[in-house]
C-alpha positions in Angstrom: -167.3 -88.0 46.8 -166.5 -84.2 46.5 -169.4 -81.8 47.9 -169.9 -78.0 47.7 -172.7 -77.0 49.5 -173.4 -73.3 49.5 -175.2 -70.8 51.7 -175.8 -67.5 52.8 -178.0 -66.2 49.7 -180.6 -64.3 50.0 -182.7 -60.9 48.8 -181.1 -57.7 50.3 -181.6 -54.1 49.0 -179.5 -52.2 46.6 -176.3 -50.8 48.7 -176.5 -53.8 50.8 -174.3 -57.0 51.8 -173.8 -60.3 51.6 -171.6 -63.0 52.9 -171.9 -66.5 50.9 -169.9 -69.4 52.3 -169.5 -72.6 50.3 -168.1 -75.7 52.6 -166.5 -78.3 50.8 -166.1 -81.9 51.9 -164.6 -85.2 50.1 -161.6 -83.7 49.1 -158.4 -82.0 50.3 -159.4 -78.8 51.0 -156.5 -76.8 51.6 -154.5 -78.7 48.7 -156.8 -76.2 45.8 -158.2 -73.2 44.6 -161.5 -72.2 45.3 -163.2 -69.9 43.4 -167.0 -68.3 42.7 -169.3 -67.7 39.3 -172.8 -66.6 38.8 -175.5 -67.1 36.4 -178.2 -64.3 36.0 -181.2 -64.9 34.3 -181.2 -65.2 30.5 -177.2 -65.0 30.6 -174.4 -67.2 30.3 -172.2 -68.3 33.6 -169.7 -65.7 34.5 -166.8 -65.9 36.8 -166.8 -63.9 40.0 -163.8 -64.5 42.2 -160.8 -67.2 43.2 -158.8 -68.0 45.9 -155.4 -69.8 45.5 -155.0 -73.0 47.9 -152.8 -70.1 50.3 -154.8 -67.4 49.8 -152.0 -65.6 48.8 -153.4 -64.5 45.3 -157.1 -63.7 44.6 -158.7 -62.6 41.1 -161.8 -60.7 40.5 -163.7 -59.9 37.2 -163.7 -56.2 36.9 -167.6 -55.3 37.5 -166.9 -57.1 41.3 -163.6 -55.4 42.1 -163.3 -53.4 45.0 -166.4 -54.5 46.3 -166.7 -58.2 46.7 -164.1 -59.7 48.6 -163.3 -63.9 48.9 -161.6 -65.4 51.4 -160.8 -69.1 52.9 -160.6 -70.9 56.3 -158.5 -73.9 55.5 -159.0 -75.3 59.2 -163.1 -75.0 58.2 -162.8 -76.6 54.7 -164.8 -73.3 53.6 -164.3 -70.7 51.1 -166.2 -67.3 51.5 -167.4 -64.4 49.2 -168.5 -61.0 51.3 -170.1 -58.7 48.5 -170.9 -55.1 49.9 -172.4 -52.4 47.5 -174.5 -54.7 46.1 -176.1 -53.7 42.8 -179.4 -55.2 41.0 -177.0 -55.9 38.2 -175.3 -58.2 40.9 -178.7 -60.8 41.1 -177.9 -64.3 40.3 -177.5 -67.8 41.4 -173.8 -68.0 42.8 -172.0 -71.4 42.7 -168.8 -72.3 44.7 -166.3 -74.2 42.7 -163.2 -76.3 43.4 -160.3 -76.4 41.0 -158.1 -78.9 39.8 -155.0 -77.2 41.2 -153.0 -75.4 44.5 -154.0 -72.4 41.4 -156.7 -71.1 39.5 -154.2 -69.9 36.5 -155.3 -72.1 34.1 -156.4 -74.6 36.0 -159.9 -76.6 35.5 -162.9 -76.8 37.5 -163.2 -79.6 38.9 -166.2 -79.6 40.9 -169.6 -77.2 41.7 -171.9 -76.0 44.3 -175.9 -76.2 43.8 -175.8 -73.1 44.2 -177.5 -70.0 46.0 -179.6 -67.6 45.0 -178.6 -63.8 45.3 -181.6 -61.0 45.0 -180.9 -57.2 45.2 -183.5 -55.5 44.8 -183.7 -51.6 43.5 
């Protein structure tokens, strides 16, 4: 049974940062992509960030480029997203998610996080 258990969430001020980690368990960790989405209240789920198995390619919407950055510990079974410069735009619940593939290129999502809840405040 395949678990994505988040943490790190939290309420921090505008300019703030952040560093979620999601550690995965149940599952070849290092054989897929890892990647991260948000939900905000009222609005649809978005994608944030992913990580292929390597970590040798990344993708980031375009409102989180430059300032969030994801990474991955292979040897931990954890993925990580470090968002600096954080906006109130950027409040949300943040799930972890594991893909079906060594890629996230068109790939499926496979599995989900609970989820953590991000705050910035203005």
């Amino acid at each position: 049974q395949v678990q994505l258990v988040e943490s790190g969430g939290g309420l921090v001020q505008a300019g703030g940062s952040l560093r979620l980690s999601c550690a995965a368990s149940g599952r070849t960790f290092s054989s897929y992509a890892m990647g991260w989405f948000r939900q905000a209240p009222g609005k649809e789920r978005e994608f944030v960030a992913a990580i292929s198995w390597s970590s040798d390619t990344t993708h980031y919407t375009d409102s989180v480029e430059g300032r969030f950055a994801i990474s991955r510990d292979n040897a931990k079974n954890t993925v990580y997203l470090l968002m600096n410069n954080l906006r109130p735009e950027d409040t949300a619940v943040y799930y972890c998610v594991m893909y079906s593939s060594r890629t996230y290129y068109a790939s499926r999502l496979d599995y989900w996080g609970q989820g953590t809840q991000v705050t910035v405040s203005s």
